[in-house]
N, C-alpha and C positions, 0 to 999 in steps of 0.2 A: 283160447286157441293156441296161445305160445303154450302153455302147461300139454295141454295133448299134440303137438306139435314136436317136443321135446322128446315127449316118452315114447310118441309113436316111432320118429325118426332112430329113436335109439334102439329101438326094438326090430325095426329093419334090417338096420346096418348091424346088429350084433348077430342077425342069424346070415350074414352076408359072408363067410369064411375066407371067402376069393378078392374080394376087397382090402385094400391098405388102410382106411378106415373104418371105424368100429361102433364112434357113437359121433352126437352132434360136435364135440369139443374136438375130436379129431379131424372130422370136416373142417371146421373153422381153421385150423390150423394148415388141416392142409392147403383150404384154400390161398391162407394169408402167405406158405412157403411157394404157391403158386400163382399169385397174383396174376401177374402179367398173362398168364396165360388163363388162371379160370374167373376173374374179374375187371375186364380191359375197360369195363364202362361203371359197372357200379358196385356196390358192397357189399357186406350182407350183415343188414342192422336188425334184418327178422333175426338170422340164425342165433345172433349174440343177444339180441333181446331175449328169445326163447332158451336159451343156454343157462341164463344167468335166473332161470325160475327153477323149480322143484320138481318138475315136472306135475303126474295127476300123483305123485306122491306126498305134495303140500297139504298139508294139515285142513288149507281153506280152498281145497281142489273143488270137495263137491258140496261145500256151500257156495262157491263161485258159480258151479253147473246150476244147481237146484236153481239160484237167484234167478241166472241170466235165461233157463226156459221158462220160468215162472213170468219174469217180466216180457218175454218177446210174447210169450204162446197165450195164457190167461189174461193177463194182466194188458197185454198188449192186442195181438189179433182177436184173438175172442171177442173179448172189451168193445172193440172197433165195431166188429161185427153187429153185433148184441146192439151197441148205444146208436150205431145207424141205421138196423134193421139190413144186413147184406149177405149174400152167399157168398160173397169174394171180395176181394181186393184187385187192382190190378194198377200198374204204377209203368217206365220203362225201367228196364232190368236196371243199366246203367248207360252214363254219357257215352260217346261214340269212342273210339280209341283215340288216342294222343298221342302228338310226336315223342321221341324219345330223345333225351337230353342230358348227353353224358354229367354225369358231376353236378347232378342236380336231382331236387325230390322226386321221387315220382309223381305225378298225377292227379292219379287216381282220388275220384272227387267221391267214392261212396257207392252201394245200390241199394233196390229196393226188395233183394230175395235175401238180405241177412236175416229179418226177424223170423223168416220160417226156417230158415237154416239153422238158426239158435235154438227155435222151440217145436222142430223135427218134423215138424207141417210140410203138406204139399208145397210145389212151385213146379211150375212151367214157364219156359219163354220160349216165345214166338218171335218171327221177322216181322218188324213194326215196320222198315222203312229204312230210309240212309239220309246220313248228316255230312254233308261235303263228300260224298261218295264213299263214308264208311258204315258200315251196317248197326242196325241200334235194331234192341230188341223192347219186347214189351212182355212184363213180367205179371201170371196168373199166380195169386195164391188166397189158402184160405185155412179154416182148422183143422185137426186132426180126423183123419178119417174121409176127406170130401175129394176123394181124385178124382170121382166121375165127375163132377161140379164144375172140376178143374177142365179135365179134357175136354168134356164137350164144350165149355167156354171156349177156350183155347182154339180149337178145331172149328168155330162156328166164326170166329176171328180169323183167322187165316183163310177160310173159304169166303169169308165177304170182303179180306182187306188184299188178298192176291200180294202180300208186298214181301214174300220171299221170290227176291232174283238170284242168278247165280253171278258169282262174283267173276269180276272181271281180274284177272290175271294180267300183272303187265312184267318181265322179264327186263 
């Protein structure tokens, strides 16, 4: 993700002419000449992680790619599928949202739609529900090729669980 992250963002900003930065180093920089103003609360430890790789130009670009769809997609969902006999998986997406806490880590405790995300499989999320009055979803996914599987899962969930409401807005 940092390697295409890199090259993608660089590949942006270099067709961006109107722009004062060009690639991710010069973001960084800008940022850091602009702290106070473009990072009052937190850093940016992706941009400088992602900066300091090769982008998808690394020698071990797309044996990284190959590996990590090989493990999420065959080796992982498949597998699952197969060794428990399932049309699907279905997990929540992730935790509810979290306070935000200047000067500190984020978070973010993980979810359950990266291994199709890796290995370019279906995923749907639905309104599962609310956790201290913040909305949490519930994540459909499965192998390549199964989106009717998916939807009509998905859609037959949502019509027996009613649990998208509309969000309360408080000013």
């Amino acid at each position: 993700l940092l390697m295409e992250f890199k090259t993608d963002i660089n590949n942006y900003l270099k067709n961006k002419p109107e722009l004062k930065v060009h690639s991710l180093s010069d973001l960084i920089a800008f940022n850091i000449k602009h702290k106070k103003q473009e990072m009052p609360l937190f850093g940016q430890d992706i941009f400088i992680k992602a900066d300091k790789t090769k982008g998808t130009d690394s020698k071990n670009y797309q044996q990284h790619l190959k590996n990590a769809k090989r493990l999420a997609g065959a080796e992982g969902i498949d597998a699952t599928l197969k060794k428990y006999q399932l049309d699907l998986l279905i997990a929540p997406t992730t935790g509810p949202a979290w306070s935000i806490v200047p000067d500190k880590k984020d978070h973010y405790l993980g979810s359950s739609w990266s291994a199709a995300a890796v290995a370019g499989y279906p995923h749907i999320t639905v309104p599962m529900g609310f956790v201290n009055d913040l909305p949490v979803g519930l994540s459909f996914f499965s192998g390549f090729g199964k989106e009717g599987t998916l939807i009509e899962a998905a859609y037959n969930y949502e019509q027996a669980s009613l649990a998208r409401k509309s969000p309360r807005l408080s000013l």
